[in-house]
N, CA, C and O atoms as a printed pandas DataFrame, in Angstrom:
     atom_number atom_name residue_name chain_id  residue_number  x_coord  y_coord  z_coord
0              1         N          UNK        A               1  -21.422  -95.012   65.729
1              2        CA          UNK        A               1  -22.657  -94.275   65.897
2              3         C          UNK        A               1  -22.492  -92.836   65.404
3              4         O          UNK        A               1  -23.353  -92.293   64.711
4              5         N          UNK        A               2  -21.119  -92.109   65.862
5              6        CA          UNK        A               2  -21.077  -90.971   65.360
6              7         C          UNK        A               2  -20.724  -91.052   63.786
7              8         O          UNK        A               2  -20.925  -90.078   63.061
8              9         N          UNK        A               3  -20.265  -92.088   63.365
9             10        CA          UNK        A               3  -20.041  -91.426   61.624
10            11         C          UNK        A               3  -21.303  -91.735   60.400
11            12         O          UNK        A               3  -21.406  -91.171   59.311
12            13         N          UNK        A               4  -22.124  -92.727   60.932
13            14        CA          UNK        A               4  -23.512  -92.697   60.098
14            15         C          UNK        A               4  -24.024  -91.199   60.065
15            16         O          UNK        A               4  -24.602  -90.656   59.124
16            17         N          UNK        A               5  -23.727  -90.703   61.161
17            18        CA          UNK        A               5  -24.279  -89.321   60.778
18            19         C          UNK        A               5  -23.973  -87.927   60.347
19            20         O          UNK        A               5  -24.607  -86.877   60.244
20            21         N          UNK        A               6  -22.403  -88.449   60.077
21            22        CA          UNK        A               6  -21.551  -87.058   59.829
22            23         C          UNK        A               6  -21.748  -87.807   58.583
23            24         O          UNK        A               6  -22.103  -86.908   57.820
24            25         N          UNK        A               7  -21.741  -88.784   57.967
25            26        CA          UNK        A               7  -21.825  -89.131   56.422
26            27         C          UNK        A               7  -23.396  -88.956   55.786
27            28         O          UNK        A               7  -23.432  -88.785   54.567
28            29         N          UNK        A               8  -24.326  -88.976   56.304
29            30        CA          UNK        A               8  -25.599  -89.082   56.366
30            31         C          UNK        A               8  -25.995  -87.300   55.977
31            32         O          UNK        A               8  -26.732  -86.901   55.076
32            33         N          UNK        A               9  -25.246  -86.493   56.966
33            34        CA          UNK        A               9  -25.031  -84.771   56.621
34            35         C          UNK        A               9  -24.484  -84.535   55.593
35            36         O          UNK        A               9  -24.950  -83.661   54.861
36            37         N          UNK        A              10  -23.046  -85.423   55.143
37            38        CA          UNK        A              10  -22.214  -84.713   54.270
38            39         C          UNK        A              10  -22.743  -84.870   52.902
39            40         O          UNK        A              10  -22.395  -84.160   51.958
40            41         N          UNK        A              11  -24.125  -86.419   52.795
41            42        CA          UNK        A              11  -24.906  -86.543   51.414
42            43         C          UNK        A              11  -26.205  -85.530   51.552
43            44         O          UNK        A              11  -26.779  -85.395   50.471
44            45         N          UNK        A              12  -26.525  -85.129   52.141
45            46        CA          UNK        A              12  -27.551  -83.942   52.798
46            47         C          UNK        A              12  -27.365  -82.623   52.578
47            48         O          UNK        A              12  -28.264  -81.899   52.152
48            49         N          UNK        A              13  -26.178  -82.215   52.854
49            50        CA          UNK        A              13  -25.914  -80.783   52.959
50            51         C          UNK        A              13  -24.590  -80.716   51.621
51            52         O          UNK        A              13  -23.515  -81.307   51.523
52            53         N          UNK        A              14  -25.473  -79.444   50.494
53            54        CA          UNK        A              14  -24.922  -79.279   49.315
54            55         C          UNK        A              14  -23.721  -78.682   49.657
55            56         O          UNK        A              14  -22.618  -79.040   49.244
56            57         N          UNK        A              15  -23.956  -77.735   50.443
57            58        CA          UNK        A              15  -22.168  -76.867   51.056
58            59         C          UNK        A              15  -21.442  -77.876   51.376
59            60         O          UNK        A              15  -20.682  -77.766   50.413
60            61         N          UNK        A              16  -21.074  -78.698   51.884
61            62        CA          UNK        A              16  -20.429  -79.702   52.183
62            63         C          UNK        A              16  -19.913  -80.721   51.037
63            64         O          UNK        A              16  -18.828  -81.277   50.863
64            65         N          UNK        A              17  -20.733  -80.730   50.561
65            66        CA          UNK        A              17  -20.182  -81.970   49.856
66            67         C          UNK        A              17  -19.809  -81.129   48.271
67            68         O          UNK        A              17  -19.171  -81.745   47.418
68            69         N          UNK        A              18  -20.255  -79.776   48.030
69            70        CA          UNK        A              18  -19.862  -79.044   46.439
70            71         C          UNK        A              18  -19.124  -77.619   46.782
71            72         O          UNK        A              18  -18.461  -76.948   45.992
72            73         N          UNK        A              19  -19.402  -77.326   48.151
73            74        CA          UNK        A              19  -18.775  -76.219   48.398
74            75         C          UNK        A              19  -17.881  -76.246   48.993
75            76         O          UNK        A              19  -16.932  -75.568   48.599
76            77         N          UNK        A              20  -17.773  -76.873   49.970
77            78        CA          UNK        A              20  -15.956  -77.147   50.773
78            79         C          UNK        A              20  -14.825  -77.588   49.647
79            80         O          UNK        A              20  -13.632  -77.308   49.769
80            81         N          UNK        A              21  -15.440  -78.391   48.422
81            82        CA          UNK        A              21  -14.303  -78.899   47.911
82            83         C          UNK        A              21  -13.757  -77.750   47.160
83            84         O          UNK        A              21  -12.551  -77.501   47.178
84            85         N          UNK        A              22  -14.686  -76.983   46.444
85            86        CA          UNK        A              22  -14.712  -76.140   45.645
86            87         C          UNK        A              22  -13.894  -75.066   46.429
87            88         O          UNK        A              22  -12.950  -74.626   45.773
88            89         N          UNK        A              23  -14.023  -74.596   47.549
89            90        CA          UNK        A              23  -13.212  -73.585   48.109
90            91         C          UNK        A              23  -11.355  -74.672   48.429
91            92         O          UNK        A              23  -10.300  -74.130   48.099
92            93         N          UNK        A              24  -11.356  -75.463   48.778
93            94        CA          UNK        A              24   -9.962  -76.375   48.925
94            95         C          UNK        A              24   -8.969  -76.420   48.087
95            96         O          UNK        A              24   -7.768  -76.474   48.349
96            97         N          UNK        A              25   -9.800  -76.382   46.463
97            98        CA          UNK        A              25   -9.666  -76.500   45.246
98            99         C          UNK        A              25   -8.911  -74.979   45.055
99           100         O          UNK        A              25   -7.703  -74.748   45.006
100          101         N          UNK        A              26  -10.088  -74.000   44.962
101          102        CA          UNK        A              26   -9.666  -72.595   44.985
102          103         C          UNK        A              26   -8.066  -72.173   45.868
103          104         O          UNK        A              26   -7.089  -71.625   45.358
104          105         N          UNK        A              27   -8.182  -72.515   46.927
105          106        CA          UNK        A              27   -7.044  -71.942   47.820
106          107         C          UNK        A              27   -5.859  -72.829   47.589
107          108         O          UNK        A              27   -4.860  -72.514   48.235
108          109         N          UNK        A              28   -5.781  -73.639   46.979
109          110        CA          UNK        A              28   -4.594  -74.881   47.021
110          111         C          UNK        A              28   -4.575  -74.494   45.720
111          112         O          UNK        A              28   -3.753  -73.612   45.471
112          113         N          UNK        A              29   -5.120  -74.821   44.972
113          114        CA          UNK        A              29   -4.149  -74.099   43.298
114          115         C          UNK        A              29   -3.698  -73.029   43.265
115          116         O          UNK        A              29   -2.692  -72.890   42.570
116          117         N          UNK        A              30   -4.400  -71.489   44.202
117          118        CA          UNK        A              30   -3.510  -70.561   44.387
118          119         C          UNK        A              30   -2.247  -70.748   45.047
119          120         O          UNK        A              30   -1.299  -70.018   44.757
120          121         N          UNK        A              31   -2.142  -71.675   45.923
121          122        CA          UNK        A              31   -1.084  -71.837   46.660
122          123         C          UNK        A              31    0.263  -72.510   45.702
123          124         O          UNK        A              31    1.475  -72.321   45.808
124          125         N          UNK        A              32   -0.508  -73.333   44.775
125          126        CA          UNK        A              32    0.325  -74.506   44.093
126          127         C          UNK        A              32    1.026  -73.749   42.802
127          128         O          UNK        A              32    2.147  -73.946   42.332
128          129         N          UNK        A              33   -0.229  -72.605   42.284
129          130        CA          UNK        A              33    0.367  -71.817   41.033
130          131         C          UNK        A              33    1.283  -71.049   41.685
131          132         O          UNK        A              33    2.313  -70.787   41.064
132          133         N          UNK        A              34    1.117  -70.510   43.093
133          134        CA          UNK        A              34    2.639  -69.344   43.260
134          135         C          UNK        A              34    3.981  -69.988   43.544
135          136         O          UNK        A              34    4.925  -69.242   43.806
136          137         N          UNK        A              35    4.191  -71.547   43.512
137          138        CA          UNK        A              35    5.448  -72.605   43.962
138          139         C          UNK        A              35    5.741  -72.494   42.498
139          140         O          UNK        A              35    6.826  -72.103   42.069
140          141         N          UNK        A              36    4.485  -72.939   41.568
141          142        CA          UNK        A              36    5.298  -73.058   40.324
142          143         C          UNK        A              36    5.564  -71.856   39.058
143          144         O          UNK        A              36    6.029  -71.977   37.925
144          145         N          UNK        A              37    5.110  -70.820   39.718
145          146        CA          UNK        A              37    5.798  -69.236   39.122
146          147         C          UNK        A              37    7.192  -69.451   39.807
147          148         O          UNK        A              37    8.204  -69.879   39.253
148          149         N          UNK        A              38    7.093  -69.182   40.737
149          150        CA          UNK        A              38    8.450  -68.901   41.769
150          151         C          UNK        A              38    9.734  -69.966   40.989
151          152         O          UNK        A              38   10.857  -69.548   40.707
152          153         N          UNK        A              39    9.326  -71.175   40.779
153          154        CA          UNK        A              39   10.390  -71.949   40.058
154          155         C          UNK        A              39   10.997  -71.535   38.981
155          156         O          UNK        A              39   12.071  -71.995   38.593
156          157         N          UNK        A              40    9.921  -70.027   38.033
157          158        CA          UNK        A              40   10.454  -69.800   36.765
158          159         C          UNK        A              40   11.167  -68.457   36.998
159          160         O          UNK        A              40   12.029  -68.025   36.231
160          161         N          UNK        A              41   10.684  -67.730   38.279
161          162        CA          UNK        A              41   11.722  -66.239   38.543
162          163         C          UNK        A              41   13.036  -66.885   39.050
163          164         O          UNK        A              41   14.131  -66.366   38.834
164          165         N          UNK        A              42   12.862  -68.125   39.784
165          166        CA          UNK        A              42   14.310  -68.596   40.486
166          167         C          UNK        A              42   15.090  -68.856   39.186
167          168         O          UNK        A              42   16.085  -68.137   39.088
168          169         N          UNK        A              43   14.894  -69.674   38.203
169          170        CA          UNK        A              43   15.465  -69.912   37.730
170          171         C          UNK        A              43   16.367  -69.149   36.420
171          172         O          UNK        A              43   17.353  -69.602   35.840
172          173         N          UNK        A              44   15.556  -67.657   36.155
173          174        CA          UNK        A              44   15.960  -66.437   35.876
174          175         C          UNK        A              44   17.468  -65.999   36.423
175          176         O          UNK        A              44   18.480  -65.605   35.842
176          177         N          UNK        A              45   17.168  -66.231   37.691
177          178        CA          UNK        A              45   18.604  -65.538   39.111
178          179         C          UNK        A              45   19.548  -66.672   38.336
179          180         O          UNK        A              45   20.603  -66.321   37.809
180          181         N          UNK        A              46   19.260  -67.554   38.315
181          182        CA          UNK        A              46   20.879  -68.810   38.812
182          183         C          UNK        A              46   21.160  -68.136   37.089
183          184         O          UNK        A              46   22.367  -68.148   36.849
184          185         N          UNK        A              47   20.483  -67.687   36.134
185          186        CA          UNK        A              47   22.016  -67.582   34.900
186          187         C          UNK        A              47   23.113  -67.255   35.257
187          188         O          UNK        A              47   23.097  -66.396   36.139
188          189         N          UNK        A              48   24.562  -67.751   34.777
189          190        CA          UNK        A              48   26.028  -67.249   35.364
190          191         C          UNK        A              48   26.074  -66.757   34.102
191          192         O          UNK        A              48   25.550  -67.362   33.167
192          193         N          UNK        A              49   26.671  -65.675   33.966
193          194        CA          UNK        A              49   27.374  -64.693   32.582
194          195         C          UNK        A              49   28.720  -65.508   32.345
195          196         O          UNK        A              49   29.549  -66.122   33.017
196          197         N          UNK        A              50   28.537  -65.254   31.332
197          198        CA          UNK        A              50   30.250  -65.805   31.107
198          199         C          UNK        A              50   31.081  -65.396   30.671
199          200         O          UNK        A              50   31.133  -65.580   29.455
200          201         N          UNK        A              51   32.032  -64.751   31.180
201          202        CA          UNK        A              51   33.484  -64.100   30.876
202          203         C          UNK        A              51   33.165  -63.098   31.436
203          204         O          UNK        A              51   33.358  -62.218   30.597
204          205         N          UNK        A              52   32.550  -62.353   32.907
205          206        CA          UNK        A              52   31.801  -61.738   33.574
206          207         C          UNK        A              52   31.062  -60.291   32.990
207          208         O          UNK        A              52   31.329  -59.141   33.339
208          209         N          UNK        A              53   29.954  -60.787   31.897
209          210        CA          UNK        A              53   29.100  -59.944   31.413
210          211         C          UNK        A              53   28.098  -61.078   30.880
211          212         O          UNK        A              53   28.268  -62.287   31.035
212          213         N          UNK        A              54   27.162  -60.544   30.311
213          214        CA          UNK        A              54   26.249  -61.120   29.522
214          215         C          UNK        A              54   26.396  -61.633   28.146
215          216         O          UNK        A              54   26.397  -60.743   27.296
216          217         N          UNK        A              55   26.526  -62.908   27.683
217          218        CA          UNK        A              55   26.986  -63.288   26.430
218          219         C          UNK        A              55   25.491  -62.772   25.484
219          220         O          UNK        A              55   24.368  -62.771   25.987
220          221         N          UNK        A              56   25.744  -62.420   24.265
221          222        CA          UNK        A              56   24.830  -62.502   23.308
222          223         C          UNK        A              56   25.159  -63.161   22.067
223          224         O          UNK        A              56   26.148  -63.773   21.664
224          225         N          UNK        A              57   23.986  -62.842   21.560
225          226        CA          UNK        A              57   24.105  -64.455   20.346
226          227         C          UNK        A              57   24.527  -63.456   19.155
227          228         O          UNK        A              57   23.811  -62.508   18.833
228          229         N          UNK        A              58   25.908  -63.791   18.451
229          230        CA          UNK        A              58   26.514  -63.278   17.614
230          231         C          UNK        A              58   25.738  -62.479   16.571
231          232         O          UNK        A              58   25.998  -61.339   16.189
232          233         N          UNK        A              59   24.461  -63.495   16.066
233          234        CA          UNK        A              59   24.159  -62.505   14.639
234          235         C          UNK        A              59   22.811  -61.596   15.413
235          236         O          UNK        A              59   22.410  -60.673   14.705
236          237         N          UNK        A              60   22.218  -61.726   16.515
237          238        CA          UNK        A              60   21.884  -60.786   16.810
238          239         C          UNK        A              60   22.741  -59.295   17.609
239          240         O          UNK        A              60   22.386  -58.117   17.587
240          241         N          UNK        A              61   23.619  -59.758   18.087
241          242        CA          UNK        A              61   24.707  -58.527   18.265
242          243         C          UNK        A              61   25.003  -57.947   16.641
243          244         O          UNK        A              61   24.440  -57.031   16.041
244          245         N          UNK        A              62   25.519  -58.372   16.436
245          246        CA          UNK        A              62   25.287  -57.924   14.606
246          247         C          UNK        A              62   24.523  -57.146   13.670
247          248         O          UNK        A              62   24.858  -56.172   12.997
248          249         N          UNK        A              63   23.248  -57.866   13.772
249          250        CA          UNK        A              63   22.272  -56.729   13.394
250          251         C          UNK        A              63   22.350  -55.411   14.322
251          252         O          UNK        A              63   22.947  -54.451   13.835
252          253         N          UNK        A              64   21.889  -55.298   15.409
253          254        CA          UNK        A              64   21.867  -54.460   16.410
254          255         C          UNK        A              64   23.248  -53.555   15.693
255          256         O          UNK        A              64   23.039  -52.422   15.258
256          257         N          UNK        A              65   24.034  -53.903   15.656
257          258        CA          UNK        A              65   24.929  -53.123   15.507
258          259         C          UNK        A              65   24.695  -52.476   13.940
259          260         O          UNK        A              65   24.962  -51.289   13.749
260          261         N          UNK        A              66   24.204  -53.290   12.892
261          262        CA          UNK        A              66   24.226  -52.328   11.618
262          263         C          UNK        A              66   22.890  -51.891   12.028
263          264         O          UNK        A              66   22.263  -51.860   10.970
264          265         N          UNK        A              67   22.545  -51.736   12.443
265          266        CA          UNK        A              67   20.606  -51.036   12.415
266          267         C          UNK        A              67   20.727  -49.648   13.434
267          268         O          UNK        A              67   20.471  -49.683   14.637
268          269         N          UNK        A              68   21.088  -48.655   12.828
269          270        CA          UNK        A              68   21.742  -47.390   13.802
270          271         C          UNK        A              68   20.324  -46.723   13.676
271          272         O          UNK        A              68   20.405  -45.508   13.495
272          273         N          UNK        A              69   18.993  -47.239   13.727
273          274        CA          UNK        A              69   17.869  -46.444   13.878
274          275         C          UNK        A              69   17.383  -46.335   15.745
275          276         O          UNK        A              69   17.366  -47.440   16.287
276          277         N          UNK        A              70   17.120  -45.465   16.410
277          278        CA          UNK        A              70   17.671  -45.523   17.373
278          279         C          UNK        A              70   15.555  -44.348   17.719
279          280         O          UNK        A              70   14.905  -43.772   16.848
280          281         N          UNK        A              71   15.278  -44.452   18.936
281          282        CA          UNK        A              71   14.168  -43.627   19.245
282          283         C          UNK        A              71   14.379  -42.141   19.205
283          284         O          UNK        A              71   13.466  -41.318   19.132
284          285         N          UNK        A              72   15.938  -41.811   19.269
285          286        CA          UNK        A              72   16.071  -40.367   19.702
286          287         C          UNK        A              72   16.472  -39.912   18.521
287          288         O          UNK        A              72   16.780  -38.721   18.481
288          289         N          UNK        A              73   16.571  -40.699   17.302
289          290        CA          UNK        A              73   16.690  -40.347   15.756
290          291         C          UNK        A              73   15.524  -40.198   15.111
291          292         O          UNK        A              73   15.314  -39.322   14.272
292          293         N          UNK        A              74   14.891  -40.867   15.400
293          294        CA          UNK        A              74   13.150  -41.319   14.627
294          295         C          UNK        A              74   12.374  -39.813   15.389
295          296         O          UNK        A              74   11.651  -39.096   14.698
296          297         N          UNK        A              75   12.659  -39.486   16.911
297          298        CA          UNK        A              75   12.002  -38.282   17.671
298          299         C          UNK        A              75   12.675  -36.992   16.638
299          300         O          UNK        A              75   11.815  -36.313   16.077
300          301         N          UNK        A              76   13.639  -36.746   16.452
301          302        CA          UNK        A              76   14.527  -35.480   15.829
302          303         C          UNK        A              76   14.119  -35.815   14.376
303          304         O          UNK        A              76   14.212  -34.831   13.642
304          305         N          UNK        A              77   13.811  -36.626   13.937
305          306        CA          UNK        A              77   12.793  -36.674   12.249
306          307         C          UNK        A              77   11.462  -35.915   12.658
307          308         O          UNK        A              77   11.386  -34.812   12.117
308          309         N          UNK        A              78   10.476  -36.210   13.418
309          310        CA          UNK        A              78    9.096  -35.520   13.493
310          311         C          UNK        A              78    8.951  -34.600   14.856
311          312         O          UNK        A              78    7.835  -34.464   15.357
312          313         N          UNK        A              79    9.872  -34.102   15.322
313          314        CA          UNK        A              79    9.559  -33.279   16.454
314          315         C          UNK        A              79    9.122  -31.779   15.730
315          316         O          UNK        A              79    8.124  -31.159   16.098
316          317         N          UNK        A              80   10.070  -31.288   14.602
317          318        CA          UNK        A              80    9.445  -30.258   13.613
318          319         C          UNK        A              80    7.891  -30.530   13.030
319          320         O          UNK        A              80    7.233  -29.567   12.636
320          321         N          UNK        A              81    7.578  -31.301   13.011
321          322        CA          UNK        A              81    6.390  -31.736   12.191
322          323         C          UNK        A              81    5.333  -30.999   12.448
323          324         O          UNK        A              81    5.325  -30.637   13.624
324          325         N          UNK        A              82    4.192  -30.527   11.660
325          326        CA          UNK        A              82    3.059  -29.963   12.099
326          327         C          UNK        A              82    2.056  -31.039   11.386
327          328         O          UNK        A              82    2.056  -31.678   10.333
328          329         N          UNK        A              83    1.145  -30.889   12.594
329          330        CA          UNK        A              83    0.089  -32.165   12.245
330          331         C          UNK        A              83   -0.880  -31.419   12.218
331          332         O          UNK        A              83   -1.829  -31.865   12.864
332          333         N          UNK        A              84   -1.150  -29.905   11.463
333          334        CA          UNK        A              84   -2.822  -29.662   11.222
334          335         C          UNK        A              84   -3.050  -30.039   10.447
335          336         O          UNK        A              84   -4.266  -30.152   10.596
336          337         N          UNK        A              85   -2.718  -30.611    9.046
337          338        CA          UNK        A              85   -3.879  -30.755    7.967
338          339         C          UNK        A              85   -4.248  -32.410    8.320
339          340         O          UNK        A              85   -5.078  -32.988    7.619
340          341         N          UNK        A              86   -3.564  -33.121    9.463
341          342        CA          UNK        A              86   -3.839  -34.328    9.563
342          343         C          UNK        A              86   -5.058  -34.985   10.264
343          344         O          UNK        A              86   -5.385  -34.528   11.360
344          345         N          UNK        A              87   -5.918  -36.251    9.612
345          346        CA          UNK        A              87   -7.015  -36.072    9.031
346          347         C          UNK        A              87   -6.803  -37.861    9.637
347          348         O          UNK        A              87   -6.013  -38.681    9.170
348          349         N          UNK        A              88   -7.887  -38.094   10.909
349          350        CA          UNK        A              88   -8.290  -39.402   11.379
350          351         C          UNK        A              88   -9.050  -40.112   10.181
351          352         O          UNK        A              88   -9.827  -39.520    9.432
352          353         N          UNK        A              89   -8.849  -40.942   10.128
353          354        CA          UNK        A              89   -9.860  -41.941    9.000
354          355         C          UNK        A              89   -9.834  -43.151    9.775
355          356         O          UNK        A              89   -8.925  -43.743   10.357
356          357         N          UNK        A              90  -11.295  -43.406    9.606
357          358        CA          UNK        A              90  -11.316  -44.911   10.181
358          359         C          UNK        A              90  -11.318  -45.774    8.366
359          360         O          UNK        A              90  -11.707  -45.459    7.242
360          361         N          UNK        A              91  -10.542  -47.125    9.099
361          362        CA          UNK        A              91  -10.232  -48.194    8.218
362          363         C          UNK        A              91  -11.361  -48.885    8.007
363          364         O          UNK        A              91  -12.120  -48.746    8.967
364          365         N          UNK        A              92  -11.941  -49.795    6.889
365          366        CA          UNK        A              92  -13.369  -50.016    6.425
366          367         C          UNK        A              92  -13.355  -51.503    7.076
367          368         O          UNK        A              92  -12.403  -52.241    7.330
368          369         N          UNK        A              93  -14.755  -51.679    7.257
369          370        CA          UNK        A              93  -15.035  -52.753    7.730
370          371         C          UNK        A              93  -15.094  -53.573    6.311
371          372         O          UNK        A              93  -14.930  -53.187    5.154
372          373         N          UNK        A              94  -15.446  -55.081    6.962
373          374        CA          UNK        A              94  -15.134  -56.246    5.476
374          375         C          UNK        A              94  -16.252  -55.887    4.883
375          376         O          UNK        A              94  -16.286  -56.414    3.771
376          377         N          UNK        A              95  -17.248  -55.202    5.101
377          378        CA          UNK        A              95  -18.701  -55.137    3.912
378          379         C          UNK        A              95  -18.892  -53.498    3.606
379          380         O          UNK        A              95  -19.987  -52.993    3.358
380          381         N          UNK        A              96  -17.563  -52.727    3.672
381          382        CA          UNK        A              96  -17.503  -51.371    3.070
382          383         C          UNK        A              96  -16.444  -51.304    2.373
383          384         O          UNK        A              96  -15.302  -51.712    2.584
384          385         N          UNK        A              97  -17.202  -50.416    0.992
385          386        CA          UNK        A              97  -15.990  -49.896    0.372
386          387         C          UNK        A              97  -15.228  -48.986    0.715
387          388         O          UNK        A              97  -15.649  -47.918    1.159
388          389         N          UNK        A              98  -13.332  -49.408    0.484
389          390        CA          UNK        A              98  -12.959  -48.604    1.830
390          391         C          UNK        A              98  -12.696  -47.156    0.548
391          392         O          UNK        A              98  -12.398  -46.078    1.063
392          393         N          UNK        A              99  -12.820  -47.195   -1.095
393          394        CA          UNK        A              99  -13.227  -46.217   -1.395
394          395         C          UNK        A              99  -13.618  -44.812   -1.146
395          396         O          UNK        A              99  -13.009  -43.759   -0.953
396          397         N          UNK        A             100  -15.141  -45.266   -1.237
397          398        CA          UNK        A             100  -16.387  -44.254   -0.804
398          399         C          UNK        A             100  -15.703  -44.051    0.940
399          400         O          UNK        A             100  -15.273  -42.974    1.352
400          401         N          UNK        A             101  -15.733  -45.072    1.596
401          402        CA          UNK        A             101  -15.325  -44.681    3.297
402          403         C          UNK        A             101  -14.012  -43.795    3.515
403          404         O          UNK        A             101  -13.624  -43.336    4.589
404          405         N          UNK        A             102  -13.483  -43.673    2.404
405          406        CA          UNK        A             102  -12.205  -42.659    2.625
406          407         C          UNK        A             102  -12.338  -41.100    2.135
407          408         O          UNK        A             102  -11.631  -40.131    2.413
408          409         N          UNK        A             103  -13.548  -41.211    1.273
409          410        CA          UNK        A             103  -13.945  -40.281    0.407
410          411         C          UNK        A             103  -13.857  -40.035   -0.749
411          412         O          UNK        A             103  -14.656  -39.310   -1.343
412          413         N          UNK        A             104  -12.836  -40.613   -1.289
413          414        CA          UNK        A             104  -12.403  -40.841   -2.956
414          415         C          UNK        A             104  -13.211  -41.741   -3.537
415          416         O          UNK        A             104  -13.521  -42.880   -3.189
416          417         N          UNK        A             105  -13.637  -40.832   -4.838
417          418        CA          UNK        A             105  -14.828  -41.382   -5.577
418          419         C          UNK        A             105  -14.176  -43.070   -6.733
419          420         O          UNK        A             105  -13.179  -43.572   -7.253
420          421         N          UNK        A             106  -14.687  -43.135   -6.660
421          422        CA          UNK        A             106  -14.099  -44.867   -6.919
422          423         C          UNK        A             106  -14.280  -44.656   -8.907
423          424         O          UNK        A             106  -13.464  -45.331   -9.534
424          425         N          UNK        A             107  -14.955  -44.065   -9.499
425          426        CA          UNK        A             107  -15.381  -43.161  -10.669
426          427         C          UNK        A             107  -13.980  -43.060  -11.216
427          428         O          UNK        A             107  -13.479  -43.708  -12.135
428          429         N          UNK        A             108  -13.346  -41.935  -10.324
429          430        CA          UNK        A             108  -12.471  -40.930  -10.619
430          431         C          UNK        A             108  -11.053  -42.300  -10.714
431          432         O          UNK        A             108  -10.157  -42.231  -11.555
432          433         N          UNK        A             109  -11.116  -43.001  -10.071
433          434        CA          UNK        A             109   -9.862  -43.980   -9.937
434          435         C          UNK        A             109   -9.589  -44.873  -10.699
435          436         O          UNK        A             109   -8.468  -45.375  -10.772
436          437         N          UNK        A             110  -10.955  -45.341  -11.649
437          438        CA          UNK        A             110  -10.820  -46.102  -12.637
438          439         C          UNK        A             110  -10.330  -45.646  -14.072
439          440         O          UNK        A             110  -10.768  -44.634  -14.619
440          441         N          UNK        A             111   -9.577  -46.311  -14.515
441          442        CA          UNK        A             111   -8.912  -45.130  -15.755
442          443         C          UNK        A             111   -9.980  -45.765  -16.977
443          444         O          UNK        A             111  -10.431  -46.907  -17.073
444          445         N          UNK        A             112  -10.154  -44.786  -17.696
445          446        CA          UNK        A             112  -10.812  -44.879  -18.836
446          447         C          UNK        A             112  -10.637  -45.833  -19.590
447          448         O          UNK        A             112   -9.500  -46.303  -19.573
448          449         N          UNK        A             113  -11.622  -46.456  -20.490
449          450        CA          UNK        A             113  -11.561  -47.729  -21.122
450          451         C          UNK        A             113  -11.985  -47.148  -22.463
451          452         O          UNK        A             113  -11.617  -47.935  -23.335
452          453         N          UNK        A             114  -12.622  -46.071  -23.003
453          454        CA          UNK        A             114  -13.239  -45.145  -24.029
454          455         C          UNK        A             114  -12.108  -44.192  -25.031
455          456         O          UNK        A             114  -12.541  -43.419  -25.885
């Protein structure tokens, strides 16, 4: 007697039957996506180093090592620098000439054929 009518409600009432699932849905995949992040930080921890440091892969140790360009070399190239005569330009869209949009007369760039 009582379940004709809790089933009778649950085809009746839209919260019930589109909104409970919908919130169940919501809170259980949040729950389910933070088990299966957590599996990929755990599995970060368990690397063992070997020969007690961090192994690296030969030809990238390699490069690294001939490539002596470094941030505090590239900073001591332009820290002298003066940037007044420097001059924003926007880059041309696909239906402008980036020409005329830069300011250079497109005239002047073509070499003579005369």
């Amino acid at each position: 007697m009582f379940a004709p009518a809790v089933m009778r409600a649950f085809r009746k009432n839209k919260t019930l039957r589109y909104g409970v699932p919908m919130l169940l849905l919501i809170v259980g995949g949040s729950f389910g996506l933070r088990e299966f992040s957590q599996i990929r930080y755990d599995a970060v921890k368990i690397k063992i180093p070997t020969s007690g440091s961090w192994k690296m892969d030969p030809e990238l140790e390699k490069k690294l090592k001939e490539n002596k360009i470094s941030l505090e070399s590239e900073y001591e190239k332009i820290k002298d620098s003066k940037f007044d005569d420097w001059k924003n330009i926007r880059g041309p869209r696909p239906w402008e000439d980036p020409d005329v949009l830069q300011g250079r007369n497109p005239e002047s760039l073509k070499t003579k054929t005369t």
